[in-house]
N, C-alpha and C positions, 0 to 999 in steps of 0.2 A: 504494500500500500504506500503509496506517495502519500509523504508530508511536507503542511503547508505551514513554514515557522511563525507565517503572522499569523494564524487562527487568535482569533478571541477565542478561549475555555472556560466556561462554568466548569469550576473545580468543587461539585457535591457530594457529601461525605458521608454516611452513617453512620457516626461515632458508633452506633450501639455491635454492629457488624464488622468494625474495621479496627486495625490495630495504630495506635499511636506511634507505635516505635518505628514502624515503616516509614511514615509520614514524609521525612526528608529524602528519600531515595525515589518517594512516587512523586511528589513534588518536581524532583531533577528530571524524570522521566515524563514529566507532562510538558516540561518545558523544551521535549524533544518535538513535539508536537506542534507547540505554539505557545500563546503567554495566558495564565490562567488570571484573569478579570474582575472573575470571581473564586472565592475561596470560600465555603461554609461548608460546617459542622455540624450534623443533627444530634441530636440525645438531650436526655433530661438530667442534664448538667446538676441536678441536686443529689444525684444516688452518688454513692462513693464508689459505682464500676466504672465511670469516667474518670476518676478523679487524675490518672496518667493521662489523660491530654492536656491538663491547663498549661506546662509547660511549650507544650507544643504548638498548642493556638495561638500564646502568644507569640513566641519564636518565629512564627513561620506567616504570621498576621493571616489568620482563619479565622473568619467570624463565628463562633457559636449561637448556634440558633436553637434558644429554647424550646422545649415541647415536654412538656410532663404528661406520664403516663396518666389516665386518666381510667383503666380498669388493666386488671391482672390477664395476660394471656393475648390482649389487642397492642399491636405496634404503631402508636401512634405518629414515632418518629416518621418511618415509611411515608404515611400518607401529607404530612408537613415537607419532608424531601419534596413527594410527586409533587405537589401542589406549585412549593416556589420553582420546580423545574418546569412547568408547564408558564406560569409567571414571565417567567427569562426567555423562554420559547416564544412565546407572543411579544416581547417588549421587542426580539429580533435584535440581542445588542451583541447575539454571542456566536459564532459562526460552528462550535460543536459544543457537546459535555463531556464530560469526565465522569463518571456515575462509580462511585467507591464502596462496595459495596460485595458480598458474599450471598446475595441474598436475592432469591428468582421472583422476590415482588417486582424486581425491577425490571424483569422482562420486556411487559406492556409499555413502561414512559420510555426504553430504549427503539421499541420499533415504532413505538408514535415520533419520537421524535425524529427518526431515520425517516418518517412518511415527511415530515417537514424540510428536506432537506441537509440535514446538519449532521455533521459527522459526532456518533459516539464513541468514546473510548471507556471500557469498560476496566475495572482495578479488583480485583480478589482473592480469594484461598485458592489453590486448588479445589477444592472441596464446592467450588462454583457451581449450581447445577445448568448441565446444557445448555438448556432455554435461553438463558441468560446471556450466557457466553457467545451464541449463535447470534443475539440480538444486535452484538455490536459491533460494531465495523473492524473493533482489534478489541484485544480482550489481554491484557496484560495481570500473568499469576505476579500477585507480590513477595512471594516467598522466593523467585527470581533474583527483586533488588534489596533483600536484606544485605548489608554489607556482614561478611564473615571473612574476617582477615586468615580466619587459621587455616584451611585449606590454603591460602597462597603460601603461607610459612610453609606447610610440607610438602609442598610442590617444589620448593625451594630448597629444601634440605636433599626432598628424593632428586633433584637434579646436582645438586654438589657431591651426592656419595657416590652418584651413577650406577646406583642400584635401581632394580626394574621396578616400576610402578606399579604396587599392588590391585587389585580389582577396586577394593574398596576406596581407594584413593583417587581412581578416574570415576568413579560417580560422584565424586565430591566434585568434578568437573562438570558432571550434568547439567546444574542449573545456567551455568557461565553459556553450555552450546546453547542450550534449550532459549537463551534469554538472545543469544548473536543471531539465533535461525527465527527467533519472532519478530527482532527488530528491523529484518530482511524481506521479509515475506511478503510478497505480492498479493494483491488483490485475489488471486486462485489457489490463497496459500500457500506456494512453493517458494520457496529460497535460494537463488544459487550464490552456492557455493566459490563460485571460481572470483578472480580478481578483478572482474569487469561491469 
């Protein structure tokens, strides 16, 4: 898929589905994209399960947008997300989304919003179901850009002994391919490979 670095991106977030520690690595990767415009935060910022993002929202200047749960078992953030994304859809100030999220409510606002024109980029666990991940134009797992320094230290050591590289050590590789083969990938999902 060609990327277009001016895109305007609405960068929205479902704190309640999304990990704070990522934050800065998805952040650098949206900015592969284009310039995020928008930056919010959904969750009910009063439970102590957020309480590792305040750091973060300010750091990285994300608005937190309130929503308190309002019955046990109903996700109200979801439908506060849909809503201002539908908002930003219509005001026409943002040329894609960025939809953060592990979670196949979001299905529906990625293909409406794909009906609209506008490119989505999708952000989650592996653990993403399909649905979801089909809805958007790219679909980046964040467990990709955790930054883990200690795989390259023993990449490092296994190259200075010149001993052979165990199994277990080139899957510690895997996510580095997995992450150069999606950042590649055409529109028909294929990657090459070669230097051109």
């Amino acid at each position: 898929m060609a990327t277009n670095n001016n895109q305007k991106l609405a960068v929205l977030i479902d704190a309640d589905n999304a990990q704070a520690s990522v934050i800065q690595e998805l952040l650098s990767e949206v900015s592969r994209y284009g310039t995020a415009t928008i930056k919010r935060a959904y969750g009910d910022w009063t439970t102590t399960n957020l309480k590792g993002w305040k750091e973060v929202l300010h750091k990285m200047a994300i608005q937190p947008i309130q929503q308190f749960s309002y019955t046990t078992g109903k996700n109200s953030t979801d439908a506060s997300l849909i809503i201002d994304a539908m908002d930003v859809l219509h005001d026409d100030t943002v040329d894609g989304f960025c939809l953060v999220s592990s979670d196949s409510d979001f299905t529906r606002l990625a293909t409406r919003i794909r009906e609209e024109g506008k490119v989505v980029y999708g952000f989650g666990e592996r653990k993403t179901p399909e649905p979801f991940v089909a809805a958007c134009d790219k679909f980046i797992y964040t467990e990709i850009l955790r930054a883990d320094p200690a795989p390259q230290k023993d990449a490092i050591k296994a190259e200075a002994s010149v001993e052979p590289i165990a199994v277990a050590d080139v899957r510690k590789l895997q996510p580095l391919l997995i992450a150069a083969i999606d950042a590649n990938a055409r529109d028909d999902g294929w990657a090459s490979l070669g230097g051109g």
